[in-house]
C-alpha positions in Angstrom: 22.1 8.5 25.1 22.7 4.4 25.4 19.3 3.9 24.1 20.4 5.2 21.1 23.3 2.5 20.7 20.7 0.0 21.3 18.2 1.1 19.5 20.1 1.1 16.4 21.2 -2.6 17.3 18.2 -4.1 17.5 17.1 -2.4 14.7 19.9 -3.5 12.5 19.5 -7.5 14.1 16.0 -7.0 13.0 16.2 -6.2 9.6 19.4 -8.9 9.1 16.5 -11.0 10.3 14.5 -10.0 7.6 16.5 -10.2 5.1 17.2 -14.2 6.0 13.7 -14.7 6.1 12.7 -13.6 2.9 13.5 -16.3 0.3 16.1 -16.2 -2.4 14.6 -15.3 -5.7 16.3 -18.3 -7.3 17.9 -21.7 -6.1 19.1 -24.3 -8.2 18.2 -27.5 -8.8 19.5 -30.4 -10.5 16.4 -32.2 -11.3 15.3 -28.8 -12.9 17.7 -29.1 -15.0 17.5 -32.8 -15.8 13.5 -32.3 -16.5 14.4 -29.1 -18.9 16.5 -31.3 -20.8 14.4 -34.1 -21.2 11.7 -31.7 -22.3 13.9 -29.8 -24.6 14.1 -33.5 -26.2 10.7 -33.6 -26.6 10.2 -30.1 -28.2 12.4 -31.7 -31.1 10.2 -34.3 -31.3 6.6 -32.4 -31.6 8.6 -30.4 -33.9 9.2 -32.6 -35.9 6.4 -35.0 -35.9 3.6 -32.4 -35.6 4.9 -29.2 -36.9 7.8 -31.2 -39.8 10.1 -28.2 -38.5 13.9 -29.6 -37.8 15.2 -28.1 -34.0 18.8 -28.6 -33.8 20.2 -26.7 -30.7 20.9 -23.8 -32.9 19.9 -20.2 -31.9 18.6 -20.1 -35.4 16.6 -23.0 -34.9 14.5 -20.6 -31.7 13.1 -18.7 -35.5 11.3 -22.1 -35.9 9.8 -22.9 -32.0 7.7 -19.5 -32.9 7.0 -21.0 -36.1 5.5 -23.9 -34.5 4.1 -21.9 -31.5 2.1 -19.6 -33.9 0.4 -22.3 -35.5 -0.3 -23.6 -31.8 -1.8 -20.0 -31.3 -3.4 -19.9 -34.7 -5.4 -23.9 -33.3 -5.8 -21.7 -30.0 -7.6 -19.0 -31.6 -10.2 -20.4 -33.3 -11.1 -23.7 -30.8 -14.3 -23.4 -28.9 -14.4 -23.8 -26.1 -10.6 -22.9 -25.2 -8.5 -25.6 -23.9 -7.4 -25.1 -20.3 -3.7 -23.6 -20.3 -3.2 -27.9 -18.3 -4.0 -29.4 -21.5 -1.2 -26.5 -23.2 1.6 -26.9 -20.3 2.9 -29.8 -22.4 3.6 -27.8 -25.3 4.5 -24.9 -22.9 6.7 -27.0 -20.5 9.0 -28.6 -24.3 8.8 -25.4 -26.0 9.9 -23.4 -22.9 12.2 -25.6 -22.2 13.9 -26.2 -25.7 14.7 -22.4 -25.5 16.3 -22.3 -22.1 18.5 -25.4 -23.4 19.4 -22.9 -26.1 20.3 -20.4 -24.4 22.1 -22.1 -21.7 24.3 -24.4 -24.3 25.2 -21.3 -26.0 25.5 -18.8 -23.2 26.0 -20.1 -20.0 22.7 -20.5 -17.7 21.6 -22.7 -14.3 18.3 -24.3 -14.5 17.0 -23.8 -10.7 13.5 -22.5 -9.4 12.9 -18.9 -10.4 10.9 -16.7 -7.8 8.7 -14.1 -9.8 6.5 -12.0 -8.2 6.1 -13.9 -5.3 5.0 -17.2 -7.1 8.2 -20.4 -8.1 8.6 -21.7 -11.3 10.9 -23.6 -12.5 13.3 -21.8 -14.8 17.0 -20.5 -15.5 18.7 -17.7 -14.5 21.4 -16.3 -16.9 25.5 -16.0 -15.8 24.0 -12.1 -15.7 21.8 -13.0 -13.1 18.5 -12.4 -14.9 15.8 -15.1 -13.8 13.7 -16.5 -16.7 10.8 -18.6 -16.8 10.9 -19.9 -20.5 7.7 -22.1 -19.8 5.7 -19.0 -19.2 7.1 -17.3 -22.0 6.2 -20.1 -24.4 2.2 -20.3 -23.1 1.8 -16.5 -23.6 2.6 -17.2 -27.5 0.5 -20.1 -27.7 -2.7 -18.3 -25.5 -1.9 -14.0 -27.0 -0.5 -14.5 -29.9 2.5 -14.2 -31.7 3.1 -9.9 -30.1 5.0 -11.9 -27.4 7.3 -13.5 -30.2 10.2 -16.1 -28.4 12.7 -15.0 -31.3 12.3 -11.8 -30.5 12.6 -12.6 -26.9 15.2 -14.9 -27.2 17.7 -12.1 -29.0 16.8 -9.6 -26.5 17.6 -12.0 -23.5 21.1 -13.0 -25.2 21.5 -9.1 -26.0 21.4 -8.8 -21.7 20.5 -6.2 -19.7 20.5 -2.7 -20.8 23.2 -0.8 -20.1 23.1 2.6 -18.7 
């Protein structure tokens, strides 16, 4: 009957060891966030040189990033040969990262390194503690089409998680 005992012990030190190994599915970062907002500054810029839409840091101003990302998607669509989703992360990495200064300005959020189905990007996650990667949000619009709609997005993210 001790191997019992010690069975379970080592069983239970073996899965705490587990559970330290396996890496946190967000940590943040400082220069994330630094990089988002400097991007974010640059989606207002694009927006305004390229797409003449004004982005002012308002949630009603994510109704005109999809504006300006369906016309992206509308360029997408009919180029031949595709451009490679490298040449789109710049439109991606502002976009993506105008939305996530959005949300965070209006509802509390920590830029940081997001860990999504195994792979790290960097994103937010919300004071609810859902993990976003605006970035690839943004180059789904731009490469599918505008059935992954930000707004819509957007308004479903600040709505939160569902609630049983």
């Amino acid at each position: 009957m001790r191997i019992l005992p010690s069975l379970i012990a080592l069983l239970m030190a073996s899965l705490a060891a587990t559970a330290s190994a396996t890496p946190p599915d967000f940590v943040a970062d400082d220069a994330v966030r630094q990089a988002a907002e400097a991007s974010a500054a640059d989606a207002v810029r694009i927006a305004q040189q390229q797409f003449h839409l004004k982005l002012d840091g308002s949630e009603d101003s994510i109704d005109e990033v999809e504006r300006a990302l369906v016309a992206l998607n509308a360029t997408y669509a009919i180029a031949s040969p595709k451009p490679k989703d490298a040449e789109l992360m710049p439109f991606a990495q502002a976009f993506g990262a105008y939305v996530g200064e959005v949300y965070r300005r209006h509802h509390g959020a920590t830029w940081g390194t997001v860990t999504l189905n195994g792979n790290s990007y960097p994103g937010f996650r919300t004071e609810s503690g859902v993990n976003v990667w605006p970035v690839g949000r943004v180059l789904n619009v731009i490469t599918d089409g505008p059935d992954n709609d930000i707004a819509y997005f957007y308004r479903k993210l600040v709505a939160g998680p569902a609630k049983d």
